[in-house]
C-alpha positions as CSV (number, residue, x, y, z in Angstrom):
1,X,-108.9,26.9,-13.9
2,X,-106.1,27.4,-16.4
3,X,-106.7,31.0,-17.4
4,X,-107.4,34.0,-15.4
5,X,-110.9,34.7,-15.9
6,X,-111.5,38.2,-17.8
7,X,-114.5,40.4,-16.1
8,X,-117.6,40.4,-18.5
9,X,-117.5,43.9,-20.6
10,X,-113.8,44.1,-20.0
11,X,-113.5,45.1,-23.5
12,X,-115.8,47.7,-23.0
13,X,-113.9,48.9,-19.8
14,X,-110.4,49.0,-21.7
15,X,-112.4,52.4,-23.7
16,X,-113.6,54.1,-21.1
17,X,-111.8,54.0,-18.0
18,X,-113.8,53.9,-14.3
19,X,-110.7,55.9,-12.3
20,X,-111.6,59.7,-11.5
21,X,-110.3,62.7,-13.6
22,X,-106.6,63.4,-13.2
23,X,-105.8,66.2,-10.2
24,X,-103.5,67.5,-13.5
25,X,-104.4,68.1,-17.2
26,X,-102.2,66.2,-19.4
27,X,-100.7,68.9,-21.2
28,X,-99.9,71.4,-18.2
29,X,-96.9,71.5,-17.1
30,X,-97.9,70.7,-13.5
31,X,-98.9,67.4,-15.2
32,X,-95.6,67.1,-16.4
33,X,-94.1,66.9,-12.9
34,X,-96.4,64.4,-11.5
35,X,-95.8,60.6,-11.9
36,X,-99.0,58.6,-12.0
37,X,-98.4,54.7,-11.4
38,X,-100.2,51.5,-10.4
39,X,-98.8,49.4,-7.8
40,X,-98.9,45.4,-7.9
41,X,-101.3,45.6,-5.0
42,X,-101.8,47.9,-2.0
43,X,-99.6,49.1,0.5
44,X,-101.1,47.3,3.1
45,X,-97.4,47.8,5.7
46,X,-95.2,50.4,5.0
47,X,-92.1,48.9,6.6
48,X,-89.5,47.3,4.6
49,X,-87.7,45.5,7.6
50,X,-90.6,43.4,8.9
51,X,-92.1,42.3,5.6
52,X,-91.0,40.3,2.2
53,X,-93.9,42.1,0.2
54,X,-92.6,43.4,-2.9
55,X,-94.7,46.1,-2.9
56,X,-93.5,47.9,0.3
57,X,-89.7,46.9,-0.6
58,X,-90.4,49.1,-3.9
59,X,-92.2,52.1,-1.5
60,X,-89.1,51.8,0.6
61,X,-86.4,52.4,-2.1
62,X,-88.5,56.2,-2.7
63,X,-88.1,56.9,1.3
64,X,-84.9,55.3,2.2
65,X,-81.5,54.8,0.8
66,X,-78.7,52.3,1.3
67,X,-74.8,52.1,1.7
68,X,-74.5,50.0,-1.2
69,X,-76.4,49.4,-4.0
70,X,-77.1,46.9,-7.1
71,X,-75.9,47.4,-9.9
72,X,-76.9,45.6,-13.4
73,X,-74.0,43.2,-13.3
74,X,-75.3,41.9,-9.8
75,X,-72.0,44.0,-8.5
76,X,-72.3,46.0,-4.9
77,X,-71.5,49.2,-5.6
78,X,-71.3,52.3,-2.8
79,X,-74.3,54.7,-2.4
80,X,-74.7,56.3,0.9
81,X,-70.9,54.7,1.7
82,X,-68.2,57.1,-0.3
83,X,-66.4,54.1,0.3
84,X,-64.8,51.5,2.5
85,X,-61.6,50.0,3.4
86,X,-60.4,46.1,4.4
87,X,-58.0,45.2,6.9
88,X,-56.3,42.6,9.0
89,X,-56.9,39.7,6.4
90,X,-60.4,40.8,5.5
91,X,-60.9,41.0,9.4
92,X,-61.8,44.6,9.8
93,X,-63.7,46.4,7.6
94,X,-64.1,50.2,7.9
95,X,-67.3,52.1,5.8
96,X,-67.1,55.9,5.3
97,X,-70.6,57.7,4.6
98,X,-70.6,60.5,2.2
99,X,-70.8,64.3,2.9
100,X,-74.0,65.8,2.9
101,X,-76.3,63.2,3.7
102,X,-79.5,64.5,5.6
103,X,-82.5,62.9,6.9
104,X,-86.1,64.3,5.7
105,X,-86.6,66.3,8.9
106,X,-83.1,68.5,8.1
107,X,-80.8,66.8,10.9
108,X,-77.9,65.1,9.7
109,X,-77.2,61.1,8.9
110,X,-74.7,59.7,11.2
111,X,-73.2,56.5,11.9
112,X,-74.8,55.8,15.2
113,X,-78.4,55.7,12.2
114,X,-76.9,53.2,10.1
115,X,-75.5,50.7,12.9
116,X,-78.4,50.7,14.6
117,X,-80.2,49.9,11.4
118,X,-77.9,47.7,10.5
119,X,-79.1,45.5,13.4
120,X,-82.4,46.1,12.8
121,X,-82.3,44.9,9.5
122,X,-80.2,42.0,10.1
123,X,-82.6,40.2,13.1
124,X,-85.1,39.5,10.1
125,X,-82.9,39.0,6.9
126,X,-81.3,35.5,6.2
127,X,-78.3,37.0,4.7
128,X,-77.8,40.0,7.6
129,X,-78.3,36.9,10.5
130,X,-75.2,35.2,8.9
131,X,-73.1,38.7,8.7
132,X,-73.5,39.1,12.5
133,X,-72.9,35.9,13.8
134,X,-69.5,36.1,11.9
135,X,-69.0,39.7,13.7
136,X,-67.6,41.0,17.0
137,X,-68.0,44.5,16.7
138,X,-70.1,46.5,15.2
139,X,-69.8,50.2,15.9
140,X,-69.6,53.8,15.4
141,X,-66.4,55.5,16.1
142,X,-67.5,58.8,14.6
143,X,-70.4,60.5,12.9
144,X,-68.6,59.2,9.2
145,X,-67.3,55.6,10.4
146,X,-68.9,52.6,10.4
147,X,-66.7,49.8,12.0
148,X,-67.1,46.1,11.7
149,X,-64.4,43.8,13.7
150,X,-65.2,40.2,12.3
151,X,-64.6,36.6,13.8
152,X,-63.2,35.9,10.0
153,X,-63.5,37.4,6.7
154,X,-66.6,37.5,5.2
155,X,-66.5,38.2,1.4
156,X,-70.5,39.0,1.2
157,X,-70.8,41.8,3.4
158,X,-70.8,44.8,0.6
159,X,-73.3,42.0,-0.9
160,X,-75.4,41.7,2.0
161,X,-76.2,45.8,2.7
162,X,-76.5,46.2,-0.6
163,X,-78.8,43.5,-2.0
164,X,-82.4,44.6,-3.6
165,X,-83.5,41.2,-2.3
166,X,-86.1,41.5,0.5
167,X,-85.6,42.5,3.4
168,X,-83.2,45.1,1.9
169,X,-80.4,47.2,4.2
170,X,-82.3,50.4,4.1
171,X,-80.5,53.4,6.4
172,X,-83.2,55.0,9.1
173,X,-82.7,57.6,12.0
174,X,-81.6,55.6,14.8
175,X,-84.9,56.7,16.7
176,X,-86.8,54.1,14.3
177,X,-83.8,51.3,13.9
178,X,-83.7,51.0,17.4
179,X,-87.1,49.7,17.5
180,X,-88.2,46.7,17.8
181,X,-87.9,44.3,14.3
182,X,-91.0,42.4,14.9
183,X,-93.1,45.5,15.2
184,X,-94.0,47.8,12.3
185,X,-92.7,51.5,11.9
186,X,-95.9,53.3,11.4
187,X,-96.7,57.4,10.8
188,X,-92.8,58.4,11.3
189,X,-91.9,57.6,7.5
190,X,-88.8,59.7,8.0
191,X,-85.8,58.5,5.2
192,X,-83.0,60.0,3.0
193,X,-84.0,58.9,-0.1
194,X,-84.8,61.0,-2.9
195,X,-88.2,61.6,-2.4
196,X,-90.5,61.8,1.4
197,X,-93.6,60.4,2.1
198,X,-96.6,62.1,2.3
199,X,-98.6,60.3,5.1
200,X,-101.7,63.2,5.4
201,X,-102.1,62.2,1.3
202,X,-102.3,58.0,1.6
203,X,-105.4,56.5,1.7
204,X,-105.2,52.9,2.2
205,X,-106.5,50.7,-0.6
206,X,-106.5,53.4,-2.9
207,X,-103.7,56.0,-2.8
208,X,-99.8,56.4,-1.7
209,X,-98.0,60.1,-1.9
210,X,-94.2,60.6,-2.5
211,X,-92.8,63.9,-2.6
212,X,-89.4,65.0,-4.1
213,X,-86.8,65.5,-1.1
214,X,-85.2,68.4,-2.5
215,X,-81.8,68.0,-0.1
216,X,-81.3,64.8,-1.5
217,X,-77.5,64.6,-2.3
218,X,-77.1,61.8,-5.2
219,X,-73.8,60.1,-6.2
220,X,-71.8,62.7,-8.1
221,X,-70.6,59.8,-10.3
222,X,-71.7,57.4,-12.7
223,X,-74.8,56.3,-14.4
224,X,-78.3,55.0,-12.4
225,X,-78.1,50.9,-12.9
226,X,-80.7,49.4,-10.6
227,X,-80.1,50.6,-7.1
228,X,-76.6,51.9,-8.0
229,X,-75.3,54.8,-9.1
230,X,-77.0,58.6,-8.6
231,X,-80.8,58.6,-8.1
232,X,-82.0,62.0,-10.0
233,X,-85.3,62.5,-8.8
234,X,-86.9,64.4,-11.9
235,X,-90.5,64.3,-10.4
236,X,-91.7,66.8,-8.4
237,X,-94.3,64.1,-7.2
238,X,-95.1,60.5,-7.7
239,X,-98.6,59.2,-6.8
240,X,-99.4,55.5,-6.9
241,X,-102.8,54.5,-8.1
242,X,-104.3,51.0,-6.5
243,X,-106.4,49.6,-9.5
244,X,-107.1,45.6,-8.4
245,X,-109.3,45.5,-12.0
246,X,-106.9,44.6,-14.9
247,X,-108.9,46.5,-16.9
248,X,-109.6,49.8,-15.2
249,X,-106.0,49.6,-15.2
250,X,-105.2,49.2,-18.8
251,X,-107.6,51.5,-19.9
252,X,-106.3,54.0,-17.5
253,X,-102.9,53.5,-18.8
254,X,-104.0,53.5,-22.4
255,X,-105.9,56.9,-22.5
256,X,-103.2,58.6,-20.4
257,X,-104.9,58.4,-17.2
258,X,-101.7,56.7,-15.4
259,X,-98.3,56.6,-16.7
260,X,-97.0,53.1,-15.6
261,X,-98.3,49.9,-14.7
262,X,-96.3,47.7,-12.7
263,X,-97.8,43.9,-13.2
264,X,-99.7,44.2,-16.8
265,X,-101.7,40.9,-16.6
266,X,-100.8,38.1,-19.7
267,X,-104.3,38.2,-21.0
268,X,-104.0,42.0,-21.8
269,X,-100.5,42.5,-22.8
270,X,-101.1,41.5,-26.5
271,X,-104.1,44.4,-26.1
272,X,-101.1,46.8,-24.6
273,X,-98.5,46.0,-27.6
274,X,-101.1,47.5,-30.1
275,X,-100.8,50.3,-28.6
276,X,-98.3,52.8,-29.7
277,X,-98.2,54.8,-26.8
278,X,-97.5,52.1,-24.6
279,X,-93.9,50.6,-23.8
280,X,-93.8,46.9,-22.7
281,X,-90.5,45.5,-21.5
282,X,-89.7,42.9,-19.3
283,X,-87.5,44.5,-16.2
284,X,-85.9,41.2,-14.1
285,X,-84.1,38.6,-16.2
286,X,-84.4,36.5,-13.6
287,X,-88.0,36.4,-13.6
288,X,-90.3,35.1,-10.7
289,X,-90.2,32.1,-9.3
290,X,-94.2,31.3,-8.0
291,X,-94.6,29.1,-4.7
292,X,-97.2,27.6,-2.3
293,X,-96.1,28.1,0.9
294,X,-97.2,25.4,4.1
295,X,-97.6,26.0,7.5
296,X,-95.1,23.5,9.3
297,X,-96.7,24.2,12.7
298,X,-100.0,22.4,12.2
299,X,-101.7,19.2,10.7
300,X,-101.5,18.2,8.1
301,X,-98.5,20.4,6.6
302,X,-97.0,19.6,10.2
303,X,-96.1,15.7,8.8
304,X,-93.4,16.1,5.6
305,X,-94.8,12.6,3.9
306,X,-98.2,15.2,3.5
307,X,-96.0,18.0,1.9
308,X,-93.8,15.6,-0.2
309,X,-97.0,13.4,-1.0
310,X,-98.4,16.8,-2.9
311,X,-95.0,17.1,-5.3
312,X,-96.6,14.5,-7.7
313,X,-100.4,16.6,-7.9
314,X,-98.4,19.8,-9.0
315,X,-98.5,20.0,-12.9
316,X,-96.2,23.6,-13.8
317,X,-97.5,24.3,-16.6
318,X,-100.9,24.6,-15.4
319,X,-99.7,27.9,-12.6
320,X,-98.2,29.5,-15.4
321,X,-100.2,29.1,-18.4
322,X,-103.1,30.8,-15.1
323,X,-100.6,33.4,-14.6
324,X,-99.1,34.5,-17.6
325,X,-101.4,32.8,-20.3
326,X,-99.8,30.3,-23.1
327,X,-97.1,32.4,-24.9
328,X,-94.1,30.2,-23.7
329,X,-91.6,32.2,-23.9
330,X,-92.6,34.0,-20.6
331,X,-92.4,31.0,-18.1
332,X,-91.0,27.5,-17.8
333,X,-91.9,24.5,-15.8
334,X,-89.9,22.0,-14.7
335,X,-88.4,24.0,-11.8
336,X,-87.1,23.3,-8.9
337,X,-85.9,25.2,-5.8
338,X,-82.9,27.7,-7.4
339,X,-83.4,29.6,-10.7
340,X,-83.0,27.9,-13.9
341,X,-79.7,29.1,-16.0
342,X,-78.1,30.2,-12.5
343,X,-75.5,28.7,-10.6
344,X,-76.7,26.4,-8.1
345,X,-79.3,25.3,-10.6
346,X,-79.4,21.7,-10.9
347,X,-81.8,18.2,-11.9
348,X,-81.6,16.8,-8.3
349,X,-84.9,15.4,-7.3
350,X,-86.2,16.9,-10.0
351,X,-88.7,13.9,-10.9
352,X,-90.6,14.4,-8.4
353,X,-92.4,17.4,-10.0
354,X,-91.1,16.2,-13.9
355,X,-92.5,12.1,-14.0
356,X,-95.8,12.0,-15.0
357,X,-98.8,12.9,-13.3
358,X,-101.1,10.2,-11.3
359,X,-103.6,11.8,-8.8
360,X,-105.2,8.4,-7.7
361,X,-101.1,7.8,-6.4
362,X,-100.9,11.3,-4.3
363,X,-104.5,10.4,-2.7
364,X,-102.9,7.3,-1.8
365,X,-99.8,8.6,-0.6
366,X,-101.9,11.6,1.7
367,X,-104.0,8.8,3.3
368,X,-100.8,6.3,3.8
369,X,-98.9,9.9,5.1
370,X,-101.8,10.4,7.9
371,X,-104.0,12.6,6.3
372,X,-106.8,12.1,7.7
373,X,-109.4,14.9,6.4
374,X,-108.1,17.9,8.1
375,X,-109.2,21.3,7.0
376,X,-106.3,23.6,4.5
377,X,-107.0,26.7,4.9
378,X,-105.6,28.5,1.9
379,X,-105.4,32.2,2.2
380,X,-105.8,33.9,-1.9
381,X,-105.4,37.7,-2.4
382,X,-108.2,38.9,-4.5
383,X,-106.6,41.8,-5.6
384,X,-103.4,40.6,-7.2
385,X,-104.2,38.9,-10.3
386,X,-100.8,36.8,-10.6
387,X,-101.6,35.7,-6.7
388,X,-105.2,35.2,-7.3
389,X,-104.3,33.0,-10.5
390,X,-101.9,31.0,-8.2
391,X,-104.3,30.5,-5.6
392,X,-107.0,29.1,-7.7
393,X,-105.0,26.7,-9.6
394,X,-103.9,25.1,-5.8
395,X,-107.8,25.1,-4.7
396,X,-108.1,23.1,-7.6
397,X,-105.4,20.9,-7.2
398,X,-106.2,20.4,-3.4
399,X,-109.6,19.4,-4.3
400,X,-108.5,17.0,-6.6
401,X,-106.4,15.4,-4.8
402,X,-108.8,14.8,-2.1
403,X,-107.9,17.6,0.5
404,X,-110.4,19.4,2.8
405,X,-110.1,23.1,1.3
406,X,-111.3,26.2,3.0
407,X,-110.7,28.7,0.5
408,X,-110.4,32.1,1.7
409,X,-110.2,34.9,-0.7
410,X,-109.4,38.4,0.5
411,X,-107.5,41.2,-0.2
412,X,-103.3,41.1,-0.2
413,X,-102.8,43.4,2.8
414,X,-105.0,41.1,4.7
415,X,-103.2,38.1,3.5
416,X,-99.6,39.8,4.2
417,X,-101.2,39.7,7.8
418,X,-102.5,36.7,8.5
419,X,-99.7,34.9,7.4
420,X,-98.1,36.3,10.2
421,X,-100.3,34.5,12.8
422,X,-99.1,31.6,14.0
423,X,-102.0,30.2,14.9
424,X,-103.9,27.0,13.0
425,X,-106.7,28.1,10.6
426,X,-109.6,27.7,12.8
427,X,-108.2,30.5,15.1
428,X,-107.3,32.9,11.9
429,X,-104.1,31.4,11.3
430,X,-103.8,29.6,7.9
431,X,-102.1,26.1,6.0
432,X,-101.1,27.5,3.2
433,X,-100.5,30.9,0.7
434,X,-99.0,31.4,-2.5
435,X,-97.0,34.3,-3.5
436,X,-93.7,34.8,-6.0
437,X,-89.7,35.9,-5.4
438,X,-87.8,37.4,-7.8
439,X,-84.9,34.9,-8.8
440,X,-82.5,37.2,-7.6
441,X,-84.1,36.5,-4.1
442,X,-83.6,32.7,-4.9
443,X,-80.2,32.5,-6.4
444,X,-78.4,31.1,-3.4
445,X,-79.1,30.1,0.0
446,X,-77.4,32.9,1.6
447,X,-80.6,34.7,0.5
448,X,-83.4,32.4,-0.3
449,X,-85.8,33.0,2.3
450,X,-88.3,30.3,1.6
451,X,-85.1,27.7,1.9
452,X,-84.5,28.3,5.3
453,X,-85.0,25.6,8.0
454,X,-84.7,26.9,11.4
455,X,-88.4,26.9,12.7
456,X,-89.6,29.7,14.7
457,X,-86.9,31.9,13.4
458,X,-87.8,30.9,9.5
459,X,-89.7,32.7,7.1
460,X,-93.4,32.5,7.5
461,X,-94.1,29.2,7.6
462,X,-92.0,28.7,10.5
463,X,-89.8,24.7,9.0
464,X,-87.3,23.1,11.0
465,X,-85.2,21.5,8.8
466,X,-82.1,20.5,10.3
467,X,-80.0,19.1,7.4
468,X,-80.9,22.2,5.0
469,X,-79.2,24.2,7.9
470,X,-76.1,22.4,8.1
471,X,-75.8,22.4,4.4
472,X,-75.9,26.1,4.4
473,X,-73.4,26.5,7.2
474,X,-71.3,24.1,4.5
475,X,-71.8,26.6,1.4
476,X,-71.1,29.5,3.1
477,X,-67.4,27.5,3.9
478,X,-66.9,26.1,0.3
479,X,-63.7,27.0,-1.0
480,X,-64.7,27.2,-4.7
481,X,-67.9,27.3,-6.7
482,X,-67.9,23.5,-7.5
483,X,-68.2,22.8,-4.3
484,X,-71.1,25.5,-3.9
485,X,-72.5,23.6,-6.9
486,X,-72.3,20.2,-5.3
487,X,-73.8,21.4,-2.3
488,X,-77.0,23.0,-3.5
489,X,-77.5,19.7,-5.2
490,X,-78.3,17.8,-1.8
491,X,-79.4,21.4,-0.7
492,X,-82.2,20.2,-3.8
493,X,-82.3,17.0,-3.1
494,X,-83.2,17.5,0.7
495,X,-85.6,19.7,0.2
496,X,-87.5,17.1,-2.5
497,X,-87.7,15.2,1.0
498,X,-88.8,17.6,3.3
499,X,-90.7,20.3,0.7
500,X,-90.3,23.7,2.9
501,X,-92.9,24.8,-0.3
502,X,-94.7,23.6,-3.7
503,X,-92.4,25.1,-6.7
504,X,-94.8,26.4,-8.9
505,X,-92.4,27.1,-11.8
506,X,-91.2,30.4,-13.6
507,X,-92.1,33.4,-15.1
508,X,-91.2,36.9,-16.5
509,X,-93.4,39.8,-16.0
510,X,-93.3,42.6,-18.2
511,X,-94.0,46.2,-16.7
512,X,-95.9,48.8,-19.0
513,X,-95.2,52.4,-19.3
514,X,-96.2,55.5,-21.4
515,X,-94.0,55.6,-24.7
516,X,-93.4,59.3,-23.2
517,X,-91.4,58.8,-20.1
518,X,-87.6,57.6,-20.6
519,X,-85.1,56.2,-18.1
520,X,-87.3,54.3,-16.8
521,X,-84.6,51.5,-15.0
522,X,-84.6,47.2,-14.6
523,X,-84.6,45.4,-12.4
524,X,-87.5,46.3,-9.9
525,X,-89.9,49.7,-10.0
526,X,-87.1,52.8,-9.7
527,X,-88.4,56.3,-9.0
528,X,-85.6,58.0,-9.8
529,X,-84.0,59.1,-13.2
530,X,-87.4,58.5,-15.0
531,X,-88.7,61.7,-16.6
532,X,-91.1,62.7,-19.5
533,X,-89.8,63.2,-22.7
């Protein structure tokens, strides 16, 4: 259960891949222009706003772009904004879009797009919900102007619509922001980003085709640093390539096949750094942060003595050594609910997951908590090794600990899905799922999803956690960052008591690319300023 199992004849495999002939010779220059990469998993919904998946966040950056952007220094920085202006003690903020810009379909962006996907994007972002509760007015005076008139200052706001932290600020026509932010955007792909989507080209569970929008006006200034800066598209096309098998995948890579892989697994990346053709480099410093999310709505997840009960079965080391394999210098255990080495990091509670391990005390525990046999339905995606690896090590803690499993394996874009549904597992819903933010998602509670505590409005999952709440409303008022400090402490220490999710611990996952492309960007896969040679 510790290590990812490797298919038989994967060694075999890694010579000879199973993916069809290229649609480009290597050496044409056609090839040349034509950016082959593997996704972490499938594409299963292709809009940004009403999903956390990684994987459509990254197919969003290529279609869509932002008024601010990321840069490497954490730092908002303006993209589609030329810039903005404060006034009336912080109380009126005025954002001016840049000349030029133009939607995919050749009509031009204008405020009344970005307000209404300002909305948009703020009913489902933690962050965004915050920003407009704080403001009075948010409007359009003209087709440059974006006006906010705010109840009181609020220093985050560049922060907040620039963030790479899902679900990101990304700019639509204001035909598709002013729809609905429950229901997905589907067909109508239209964006001013740097490159289009080719929706007649995608074939789902195998293929997604991005275009180069040649009308794309970047930032005359500065360098590319994550989503700052000008985004150069230098491909005339970039394909991705869904490859579940770790080792169709690294053989693809290896003889040229594909040109990045997003999520080499740990058992192959010694394999890959043999290799001199292959580049392996780790993109986010602040790693991933693996969790096993509950279902709050229904037994037994429903009573928080069950959750809390399950703190002292979880043993770290065991997800990560599944996920990333026994080199420790790419994970850490002892983790609790912010990122180690950041600033609301902290050792409150933190012997609940840190004292040693007694599995005869958490059956006792469940049964004095009221567990009383009910079924878990935990929901695994097949197809995402790092997932998969997660998954299996929690069937196997369940087990042990005495728990009614129903292990259901399936693909991610089912799984992104289901845990939608609302309804207990019997009736398709599910108990529990386990998936991974980047630290940056995690670093404060004006962003960490999974933190949140106001029930039906919370991130899937759905807690109602009162006091988590109120302690947010608290750091968002702290004067200083001592106080922040001293308030994610008993943000910590209440969430020990009432476990919104299992923390699974940390790790960094290193991206692989073909020694010949440069400029390939960190933080998160970036289309734009890669090239070959």
């Amino acid at each position: 259960m510790l290590r990812r199992h490797l298919l038989t004849g994967a060694g075999a495999a890694l010579g000879a891949s199973t993916l069809g002939a290229p649609a480009f010779g290597q050496g044409t220059p056609a090839a040349a222009r034509v950016l082959k990469f593997i996704p972490q998993a499938d594409l299963a919904v292709t809009d940004p706003i009403v999903t956390t998946a990684y994987v459509t966040r990254n197919h969003a950056y290529l279609i869509w772009d932002t008024l601010y952007g990321f840069d490497a220094d954490y730092k908002a920085q303006p993209q589609m904004a030329q810039g903005h202006s404060v006034e009336d003690d912080g109380k009126r903020v005025t954002i001016t879009l840049r000349e030029g810009l133009k939607w995919h379909d050749g009509t031009a962006v204008t405020a009344k797009d970005c307000v209404a996907s300002i909305r948009r994007w703020a009913a489902r972002d933690a962050l965004g919900q915050v920003l407009m509760a704080q403001t009075d007015e948010l409007a359009a005076p003209d087709d440059k102007t974006i006006l906010f008139r705010l109840k009181k200052p609020f220093p985050l706001l560049f922060e907040a619509l620039g963030k790479p932290s899902t679900p990101v600020a990304f700019m639509m026509p204001e035909r598709l922001a002013s729809q609905s932010p429950t229901t997905p955007i589907t067909g109508d792909l239209i964006g001013s980003g740097p490159f289009k989507f080719v929706a007649g080209e995608r074939v789902p569970g195998a293929r997604v085709v991005y275009e180069r929008f040649a009308d794309y006006v970047p930032r005359p200034e500065g360098t590319a640093s994550w989503t700052a800066g000008p985004k150069l598209a230098k491909f005339d096309r970039v394909e991705w390539h869904v490859t579940p098998d770790a080792a169709t995948a690294a053989a693809a890579l290896q003889n040229g096949e594909m040109d990045w892989w997003e999520q080499p697994t740990g058992d192959l990346q010694p394999l890959l750094r043999r290799n001199r053709n292959v580049v392996l480099e780790i993109p986010d410093p602040t790693g991933l942060m693996a969790i096993a999310r509950f279902n709050h709505l229904h037994a037994p997840f429903d009573k928080p003595a069950v959750r809390r009960a399950l703190l002292g079965a979880i043993n770290q080391a065991d997800f990560m050594t599944a996920v990333i394999g026994t080199d420790r210098s790419l994970w850490r255990e002892g983790i609790g609910f912010f990122p180690p080495g950041t600033p609301l990091a902290s050792d409150a509670g933190l012997g609940a997951i840190t004292s040693p391990r007694d599995m005869d005390k958490v059956k006792a525990e469940l049964a004095a908590a009221g567990y009383n046999g009910e079924k878990v339905t935990l929901i695994a995606a097949s197809d995402f090794p790092s997932l998969n690896a997660l998954a299996q090590v929690t069937n196997d803690m369940l087990r042990r600990a005495g728990m009614n499993v129903d292990y259901v394996s399936t693909d991610w874009g089912t799984v992104v899905q289901r845990r939608a549904s609302r309804e207990p597992g019997e009736r398709g819903g599910w108990s529990m799922f386990c998936t991974f933010w980047s630290g940056l998602d995690m670093f404060n509670p004006g962003v960490h999803q999974s933190l949140r505590g106001h029930g039906q409005q919370a991130w899937f999952g759905w807690p109602t956690i009162p006091k988590i709440e109120e302690l947010r409303v608290a750091w968002f008022e702290a004067p200083d960052l001592a106080a922040q400090q001293a308030i994610g402490r008993q943000i910590q220490e209440v969430a020990f008591q009432e476990v919104p999710y299992l923390p699974l611990g940390q790790y960094f996952q290193a991206t692989a690319y073909r020694r010949d492309l440069t400029g390939v960007l960190k933080g998160l896969p970036l289309f734009w300023n890669v090239q070959r040679g």
